[in-house]
C-alpha positions in Angstrom: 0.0 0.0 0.0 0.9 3.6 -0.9 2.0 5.9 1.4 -1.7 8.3 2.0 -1.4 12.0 0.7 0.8 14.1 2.7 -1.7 16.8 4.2 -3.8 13.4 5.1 -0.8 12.3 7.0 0.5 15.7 8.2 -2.9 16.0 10.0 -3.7 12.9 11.1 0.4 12.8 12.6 -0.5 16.6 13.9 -4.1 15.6 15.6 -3.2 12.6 17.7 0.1 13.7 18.3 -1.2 17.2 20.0 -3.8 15.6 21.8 -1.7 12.7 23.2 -3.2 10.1 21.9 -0.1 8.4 21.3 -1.2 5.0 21.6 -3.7 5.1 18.5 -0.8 6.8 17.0 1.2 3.7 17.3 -1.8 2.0 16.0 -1.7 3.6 13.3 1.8 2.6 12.0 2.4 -0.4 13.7 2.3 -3.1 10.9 4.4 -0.2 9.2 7.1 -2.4 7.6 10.3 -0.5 5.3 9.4 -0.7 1.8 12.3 -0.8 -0.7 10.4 0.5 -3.4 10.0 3.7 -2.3 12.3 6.4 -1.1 13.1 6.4 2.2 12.7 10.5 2.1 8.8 9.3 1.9 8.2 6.4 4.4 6.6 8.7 7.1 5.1 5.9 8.9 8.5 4.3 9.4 9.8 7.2 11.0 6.7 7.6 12.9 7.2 4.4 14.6 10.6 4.4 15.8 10.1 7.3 17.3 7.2 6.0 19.2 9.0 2.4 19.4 11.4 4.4 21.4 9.1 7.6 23.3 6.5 5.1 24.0 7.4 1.6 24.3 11.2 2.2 25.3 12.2 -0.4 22.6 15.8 1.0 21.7 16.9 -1.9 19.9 14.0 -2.1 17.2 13.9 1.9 17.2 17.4 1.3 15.9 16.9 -0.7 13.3 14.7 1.7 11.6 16.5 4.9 12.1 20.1 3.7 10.6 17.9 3.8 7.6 17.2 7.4 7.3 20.1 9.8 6.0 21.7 12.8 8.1 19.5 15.5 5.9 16.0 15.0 5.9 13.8 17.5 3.8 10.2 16.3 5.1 9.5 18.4 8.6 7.4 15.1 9.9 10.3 12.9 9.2 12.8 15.1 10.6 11.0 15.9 13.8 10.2 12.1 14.6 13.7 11.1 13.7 15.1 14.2 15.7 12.3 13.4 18.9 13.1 9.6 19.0 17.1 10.2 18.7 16.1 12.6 21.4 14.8 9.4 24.0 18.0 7.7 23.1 19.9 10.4 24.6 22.1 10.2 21.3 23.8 13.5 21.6 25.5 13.2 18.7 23.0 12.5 16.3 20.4 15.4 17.9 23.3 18.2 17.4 23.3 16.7 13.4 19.7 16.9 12.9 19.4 19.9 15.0 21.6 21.6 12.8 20.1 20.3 9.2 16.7 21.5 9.2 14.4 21.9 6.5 13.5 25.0 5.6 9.8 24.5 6.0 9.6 23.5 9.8 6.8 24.4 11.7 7.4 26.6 14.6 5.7 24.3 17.3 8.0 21.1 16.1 11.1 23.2 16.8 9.7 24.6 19.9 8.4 20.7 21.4 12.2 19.3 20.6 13.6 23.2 22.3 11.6 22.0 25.6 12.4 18.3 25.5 15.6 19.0 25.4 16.1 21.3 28.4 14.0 18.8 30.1 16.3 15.9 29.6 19.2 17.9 29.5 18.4 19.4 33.2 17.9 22.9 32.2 14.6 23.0 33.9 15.2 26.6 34.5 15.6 27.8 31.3 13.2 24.9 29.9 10.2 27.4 32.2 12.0 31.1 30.7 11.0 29.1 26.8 7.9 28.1 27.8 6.7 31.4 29.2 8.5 33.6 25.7 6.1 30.8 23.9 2.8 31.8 26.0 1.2 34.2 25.1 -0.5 36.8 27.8 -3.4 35.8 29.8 -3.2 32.6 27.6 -2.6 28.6 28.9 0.6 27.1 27.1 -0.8 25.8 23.9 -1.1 21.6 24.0 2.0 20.6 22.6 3.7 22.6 25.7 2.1 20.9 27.9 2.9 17.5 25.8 6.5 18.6 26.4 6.8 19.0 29.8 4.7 15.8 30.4 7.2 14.0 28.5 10.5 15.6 29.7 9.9 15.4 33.4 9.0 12.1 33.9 12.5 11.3 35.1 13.9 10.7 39.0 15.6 13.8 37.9 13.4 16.4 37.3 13.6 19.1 39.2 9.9 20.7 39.1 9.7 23.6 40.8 9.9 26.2 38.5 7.3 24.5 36.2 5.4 24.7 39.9 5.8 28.3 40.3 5.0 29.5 36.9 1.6 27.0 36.8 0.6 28.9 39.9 1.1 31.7 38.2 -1.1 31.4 35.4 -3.6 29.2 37.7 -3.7 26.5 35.4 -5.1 24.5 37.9 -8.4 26.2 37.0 -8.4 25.5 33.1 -10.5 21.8 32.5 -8.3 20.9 29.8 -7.3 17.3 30.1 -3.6 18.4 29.6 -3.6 21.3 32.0 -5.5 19.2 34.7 -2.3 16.5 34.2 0.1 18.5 34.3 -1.3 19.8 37.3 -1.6 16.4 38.8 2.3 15.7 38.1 3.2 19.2 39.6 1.0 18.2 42.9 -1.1 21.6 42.0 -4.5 19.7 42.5 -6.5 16.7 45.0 -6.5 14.1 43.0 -9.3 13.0 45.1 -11.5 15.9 43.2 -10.8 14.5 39.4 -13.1 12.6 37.7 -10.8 10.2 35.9 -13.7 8.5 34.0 -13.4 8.2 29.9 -10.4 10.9 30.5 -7.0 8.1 30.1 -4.4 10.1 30.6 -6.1 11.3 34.2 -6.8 7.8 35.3 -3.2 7.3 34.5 -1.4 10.2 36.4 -3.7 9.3 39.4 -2.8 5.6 39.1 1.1 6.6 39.2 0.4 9.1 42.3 -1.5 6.8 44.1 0.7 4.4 43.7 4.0 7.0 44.7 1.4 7.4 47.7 2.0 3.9 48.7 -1.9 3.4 48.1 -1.2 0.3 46.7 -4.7 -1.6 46.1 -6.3 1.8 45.0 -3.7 2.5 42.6 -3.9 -1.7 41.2 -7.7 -0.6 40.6 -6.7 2.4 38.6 -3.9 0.8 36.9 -7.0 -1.9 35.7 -9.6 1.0 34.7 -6.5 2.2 32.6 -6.0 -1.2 31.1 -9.3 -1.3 29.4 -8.9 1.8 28.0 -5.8 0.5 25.9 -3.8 3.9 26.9 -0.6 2.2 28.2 3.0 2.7 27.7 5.7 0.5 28.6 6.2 2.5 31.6 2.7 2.4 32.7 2.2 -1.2 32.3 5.5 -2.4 34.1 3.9 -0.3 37.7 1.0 -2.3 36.5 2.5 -5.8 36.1 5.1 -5.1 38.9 2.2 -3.8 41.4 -0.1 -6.8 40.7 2.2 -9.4 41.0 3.1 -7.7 44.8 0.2 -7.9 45.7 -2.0 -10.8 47.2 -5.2 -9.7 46.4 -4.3 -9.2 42.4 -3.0 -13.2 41.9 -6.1 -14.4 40.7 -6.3 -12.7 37.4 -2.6 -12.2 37.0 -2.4 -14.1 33.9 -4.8 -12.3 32.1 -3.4 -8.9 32.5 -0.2 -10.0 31.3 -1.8 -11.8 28.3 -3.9 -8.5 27.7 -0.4 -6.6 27.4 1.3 -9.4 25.3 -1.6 -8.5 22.6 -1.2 -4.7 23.2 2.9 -4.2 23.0 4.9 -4.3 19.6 5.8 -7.8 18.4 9.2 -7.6 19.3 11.6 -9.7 21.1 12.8 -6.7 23.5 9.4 -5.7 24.5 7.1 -9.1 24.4 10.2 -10.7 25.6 10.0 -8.2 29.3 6.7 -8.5 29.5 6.2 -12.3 29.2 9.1 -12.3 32.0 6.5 -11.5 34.7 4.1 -14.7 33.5 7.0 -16.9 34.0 7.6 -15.6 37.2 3.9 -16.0 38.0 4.0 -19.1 36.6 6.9 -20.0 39.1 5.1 -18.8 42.0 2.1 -21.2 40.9 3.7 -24.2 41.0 3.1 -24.3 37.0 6.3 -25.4 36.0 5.2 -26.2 33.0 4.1 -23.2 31.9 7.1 -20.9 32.9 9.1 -24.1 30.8 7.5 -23.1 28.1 7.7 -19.2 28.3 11.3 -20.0 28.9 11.5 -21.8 25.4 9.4 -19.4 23.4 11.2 -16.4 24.5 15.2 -17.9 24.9 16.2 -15.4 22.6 15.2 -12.8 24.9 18.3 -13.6 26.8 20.7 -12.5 24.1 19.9 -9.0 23.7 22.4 -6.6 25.0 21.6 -5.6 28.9 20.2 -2.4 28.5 19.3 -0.5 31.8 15.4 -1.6 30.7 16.0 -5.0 30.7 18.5 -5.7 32.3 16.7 -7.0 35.6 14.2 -8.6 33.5 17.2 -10.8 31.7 18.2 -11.8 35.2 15.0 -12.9 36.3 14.7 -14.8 32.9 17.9 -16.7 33.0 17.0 -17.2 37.1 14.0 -18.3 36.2 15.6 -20.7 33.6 17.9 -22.4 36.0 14.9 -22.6 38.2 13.4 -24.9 35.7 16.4 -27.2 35.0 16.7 -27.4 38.8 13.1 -28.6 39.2 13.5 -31.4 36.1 16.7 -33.0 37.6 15.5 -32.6 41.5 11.3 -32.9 41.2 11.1 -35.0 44.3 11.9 -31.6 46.4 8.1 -30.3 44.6 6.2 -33.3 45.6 2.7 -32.5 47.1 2.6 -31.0 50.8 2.1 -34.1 52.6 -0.1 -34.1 56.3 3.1 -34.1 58.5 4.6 -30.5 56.5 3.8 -27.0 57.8 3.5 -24.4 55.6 6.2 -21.9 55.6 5.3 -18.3 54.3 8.6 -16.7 52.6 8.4 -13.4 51.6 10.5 -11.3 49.5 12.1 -10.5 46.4 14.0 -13.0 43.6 15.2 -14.8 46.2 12.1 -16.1 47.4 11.7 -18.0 44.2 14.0 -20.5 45.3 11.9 -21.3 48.2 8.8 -21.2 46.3 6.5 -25.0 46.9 9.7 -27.0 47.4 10.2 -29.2 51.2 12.3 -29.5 53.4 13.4 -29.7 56.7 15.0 -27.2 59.8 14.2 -26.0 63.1 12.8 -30.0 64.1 10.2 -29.5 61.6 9.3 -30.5 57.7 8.0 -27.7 55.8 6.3 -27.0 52.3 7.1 -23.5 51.6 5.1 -20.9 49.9 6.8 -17.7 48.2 4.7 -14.1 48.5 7.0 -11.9 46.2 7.2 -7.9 46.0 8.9 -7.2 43.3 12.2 -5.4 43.8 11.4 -4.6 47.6 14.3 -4.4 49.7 15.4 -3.2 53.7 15.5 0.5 52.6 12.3 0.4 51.8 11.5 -1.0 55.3 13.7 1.3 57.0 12.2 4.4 55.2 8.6 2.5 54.5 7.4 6.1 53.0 9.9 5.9 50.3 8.4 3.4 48.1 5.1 1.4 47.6 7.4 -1.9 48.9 6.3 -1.3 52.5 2.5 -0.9 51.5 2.7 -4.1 49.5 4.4 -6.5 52.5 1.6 -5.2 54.7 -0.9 -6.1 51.8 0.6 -9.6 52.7 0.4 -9.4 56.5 -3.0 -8.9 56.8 -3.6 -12.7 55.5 -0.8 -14.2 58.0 -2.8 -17.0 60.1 -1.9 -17.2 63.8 0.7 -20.0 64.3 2.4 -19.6 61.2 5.6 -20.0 60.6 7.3 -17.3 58.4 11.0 -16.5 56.6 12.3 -13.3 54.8 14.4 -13.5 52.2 15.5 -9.7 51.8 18.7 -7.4 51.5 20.5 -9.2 49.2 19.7 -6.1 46.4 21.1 -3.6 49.3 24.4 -5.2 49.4 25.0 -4.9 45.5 28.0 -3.2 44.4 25.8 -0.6 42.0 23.1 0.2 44.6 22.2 0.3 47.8 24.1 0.7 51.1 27.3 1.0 48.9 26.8 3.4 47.0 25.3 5.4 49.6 28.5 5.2 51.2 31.0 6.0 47.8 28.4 9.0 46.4 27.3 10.3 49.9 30.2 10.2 52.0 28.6 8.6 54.7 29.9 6.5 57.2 29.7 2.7 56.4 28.7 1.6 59.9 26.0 4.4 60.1 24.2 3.3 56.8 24.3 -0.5 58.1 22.8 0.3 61.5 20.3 2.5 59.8 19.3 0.3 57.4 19.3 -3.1 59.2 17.9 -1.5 62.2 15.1 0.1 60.3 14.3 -3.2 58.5 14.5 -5.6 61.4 12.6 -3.1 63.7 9.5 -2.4 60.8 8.9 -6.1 60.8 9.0 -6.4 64.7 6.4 -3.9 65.2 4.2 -5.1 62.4 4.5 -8.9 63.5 4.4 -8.4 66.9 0.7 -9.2 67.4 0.1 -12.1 64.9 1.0 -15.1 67.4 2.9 -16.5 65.2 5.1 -20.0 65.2 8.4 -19.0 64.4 10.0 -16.3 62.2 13.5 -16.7 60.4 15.8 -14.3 58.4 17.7 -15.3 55.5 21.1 -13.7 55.6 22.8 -12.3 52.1 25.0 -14.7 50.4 28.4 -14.1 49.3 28.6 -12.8 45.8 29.1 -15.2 42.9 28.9 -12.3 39.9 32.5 -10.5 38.8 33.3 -7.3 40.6 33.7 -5.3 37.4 32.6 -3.7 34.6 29.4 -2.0 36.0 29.6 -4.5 39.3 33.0 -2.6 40.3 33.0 -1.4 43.7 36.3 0.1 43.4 37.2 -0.9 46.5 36.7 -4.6 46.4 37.6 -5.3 50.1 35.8 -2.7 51.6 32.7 -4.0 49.6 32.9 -7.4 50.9 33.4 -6.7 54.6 30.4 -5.1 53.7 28.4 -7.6 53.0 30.1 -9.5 56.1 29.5 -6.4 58.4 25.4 -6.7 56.5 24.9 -10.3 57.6 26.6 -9.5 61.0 24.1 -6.9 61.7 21.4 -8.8 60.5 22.0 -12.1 62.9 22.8 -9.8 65.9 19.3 -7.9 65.8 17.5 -11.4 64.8 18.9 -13.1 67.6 17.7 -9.6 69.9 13.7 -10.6 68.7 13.9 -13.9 69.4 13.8 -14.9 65.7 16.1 -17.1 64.2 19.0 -16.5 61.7 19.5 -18.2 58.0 23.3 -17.9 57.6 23.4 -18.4 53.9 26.4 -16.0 54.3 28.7 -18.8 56.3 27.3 -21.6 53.7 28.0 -19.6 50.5 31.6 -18.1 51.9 35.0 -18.8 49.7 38.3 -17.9 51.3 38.3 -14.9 49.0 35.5 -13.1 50.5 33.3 -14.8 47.4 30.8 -17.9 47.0 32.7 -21.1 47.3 30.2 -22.0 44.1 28.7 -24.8 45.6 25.0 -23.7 46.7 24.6 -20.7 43.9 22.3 -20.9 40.6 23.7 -17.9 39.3 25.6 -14.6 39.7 23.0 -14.1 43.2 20.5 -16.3 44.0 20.6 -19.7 46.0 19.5 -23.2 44.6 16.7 -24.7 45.7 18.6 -27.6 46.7 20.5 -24.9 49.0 17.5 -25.3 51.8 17.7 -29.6 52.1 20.7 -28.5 54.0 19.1 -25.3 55.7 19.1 -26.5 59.2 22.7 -26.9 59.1 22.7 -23.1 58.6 20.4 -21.7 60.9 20.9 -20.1 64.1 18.5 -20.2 66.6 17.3 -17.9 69.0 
């Protein structure tokens, strides 16, 4: 098929691009394939899509692909812009000072001004980004639309510093406009009670108050938001990874799991980078379900997905996959360890991050009793966020959990190992900050163990043990270097020391994975790892050798 007319294109491109209706956008170009036939100067479409492949789904890899195909000079103004825009979410410098500098003579003013306020967005001029945008205003007017697209877009970033957008909205009062835009922008800026919108048929509301719930810590109100979204189709990547992440947190959300994530498998691109991330959190699901089957086969139909280069997207979701994978092989060779909770096994509640897996429906025995454990994950949580429990949504998830706890139970954590990470956590706080080492541990081991004593200390319960952090089995370098490689692992040692000590002071017991994972070097002695951080399964037939008891 033909490419349409131009001015057909130009304002259908124009109309859904203003109005931020970026996912019918994508619709619209999606099945856009490169045609040979044709000059590349004309395939609008193409351009079109990479730049959302890139703006909206964060697919660098296929947004590649496409735009090696263009030349420097460009002499269509759509082309140009969406080629300029998505090199623009790369954070190519390089290529935005070339196409910056080549521009066709026929631009329209608003294109130049969006890409002018994008880039002091993501280039940290938020000062001067606020002195454009008021030159483009006019007086007693609102910013036009594709302002207020702009800042949306450019300040969605840990990063942005938003006080002077703050200052100048109160200003104007934009809070009073209805626009859809202005009321968002409002939203992000904290300018209005999102308690007073009226998020119905309005998608890009329901989504702002579904990511400031959820920064709120209101965890189940933000899931129901997050699911209102859904059905309206106006996701983007970032958007439907709270979504995924969130449900799969939380325990009210695991019944229809699978179906969300199937509804985003037929809503994403068909690439390997994207489908590939999102299928990730069915296999964990699958996991968690005791459907080993099932996360087998997600395993097979997406290998591939653990070749591509470890982008800061993916990269966690590669290491769940290839976790996830040894998982698998561990359960074919060793299925006896998944048999059926027999009468004589009490039920152990784990609860944590990745490492949890490995304790998810397998038996064993410690403490004088056989146990069939079950594994309540929270995606990414770790002790900061239970030493600071306002910080993240983490805190608010693991109480989600707590309020099904049974009396008599019998409980385990497995967090902290994501703390004591070389690139994260307690040491980088210590190499950026400045702060003393011993301060950060207390803080943070402190504030963890004493969140969970005060939140447990009316359930009754059985017994309640904490898993240690295992020595490191992944290379310290490349991204992993801590620069000091000694200091780094008497960290970890001073972590687990820390941990045990206040354990012991509740009357809990202590998992030293640390002692059954130790090398002479300071490293894992490889004999209980399944990768580069993570335990085997097999690991926990031995766990009452390990375990210190109160």
């Amino acid at each position: 098929m033909k490419n349409p007319p131009l001015d057909v294109q130009h304002s259908t491109f124009v109309d859904l691009f203003k109005t931020y209706r970026w996912n019918e956008l994508y619709e619209s170009v999606k099945f856009t394939q490169y045609d040979p036939a044709t000059s590349i100067q004309n395939q609008h479409d193409l351009a079109i899509k990479a730049m959302l492949l890139v703006a909206w789904w964060s697919d660098s890899i296929s947004a590649k692909e496409i735009l090696r195909l263009y030349p420097p000079i460009i002499k269509e103004p759509i082309i140009h812009f969406v080629l300029t825009y998505a090199y623009m979410c790369l954070g190519d410098k390089e290529k935005i000072k070339l196409y910056l500098s080549k521009k066709p003579k026929n631009y329209p003013k608003w294109m130049e001004s969006y890409l002018d306020i994008e880039f002091c967005g993501r280039s940290l001029q938020f000062e001067k980004q606020i002195n454009l945008v008021q030159k483009l205003t006019s007086k007693n007017q609102y910013p036009q639309d594709y302002i207020k697209i702009s800042l949306l877009q450019s300040l969605e970033h840990q990063k942005a510093d938003i006080t002077f957008l703050q200052t100048f909205l109160s200003e104007i009062n934009l809070s009073e406009d209805t626009n859809s835009l202005s009321i968002a922008l409002c939203m992000r800026c904290g300018l209005i009670n999102i308690d007073d919108i009226d998020t119905n048929s309005l998608p890009l509301l329901t989504e702002k108050k579904a990511s400031i719930l959820l920064l709120r810590n209101k965890c189940t109100e933000s899931l129901k938001e997050f699911d209102s979204l859904a059905n309206t189709k106006y996701l983007d990547i970032f958007s439907m990874n709270k979504w995924l992440s969130l449900a799969i947190s939380l325990p009210q959300a695991k019944e229809y799991y699978l179906q969300r994530v199937n509804f985003a498998l037929n809503l994403v691109p068909n690439s390997l980078f994207i489908q590939g991330t999102i299928a990730s959190y069915a296999m964990i699901f699958a996991w968690l379900s005791g459907d080993y089957n099932l996360a087998y086969g997600i395993v097979t139909k997406y290998h591939q997905y653990k070749e591509l280069p470890r982008t800061d997207f993916i990269k966690n979701a590669i290491i769940f996959f290839n976790y996830i994978l040894h998982l698998c092989v561990s359960w074919q060779y060793n299925r006896t360890l998944y048999d059926n909770k027999l009468p004589n096994h009490k039920e152990l509640n784990a609860f944590g991050e990745s490492h949890s897996l490995s304790l998810s429906n397998i038996n064993f025995f410690m403490n004088t009793d056989n146990f069939h454990a079950n594994s309540n994950f929270i995606m990414g949580i770790k002790m900061y966020h239970l030493s600071n429990p306002s910080s993240s949504y983490h805190a608010a998830c693991l109480l989600e959990h707590f309020k099904f706890i049974k009396p008599n139970t019998d409980i385990m954590f497995t967090i902290g190992e994501i703390d004591t990470r070389p690139d994260e956590g307690i040491w980088q706080v210590h190499l950026k900050k400045e702060k003393n080492l011993d301060e950060i541990i207390d803080n943070t081991v402190g504030g963890y163990i004493g969140f969970l004593h005060e939140n447990l200390k009316d359930k009754n319960l059985s017994s309640v043990t904490i898993q240690g952090i295992p020595a490191p089995n992944y290379a310290l370098e490349g991204d992993k270097d801590p620069k000091d490689k000694e200091g780094f692992l008497n960290m970890i040692k001073q972590v687990n020391e820390k941990l045990q000590e206040l354990t012991l002071e509740k009357g809990w017991n202590f998992l030293d994975v640390y002692s059954a994972t130790l090398g002479e070097d300071g490293k894992s002695n490889k004999k209980w790892h399944i990768d580069g951080y993570h335990l085997q399964p097999l690991f926990y037939t031995e766990a009452d050798k390990w375990l210190v008891r109160a």
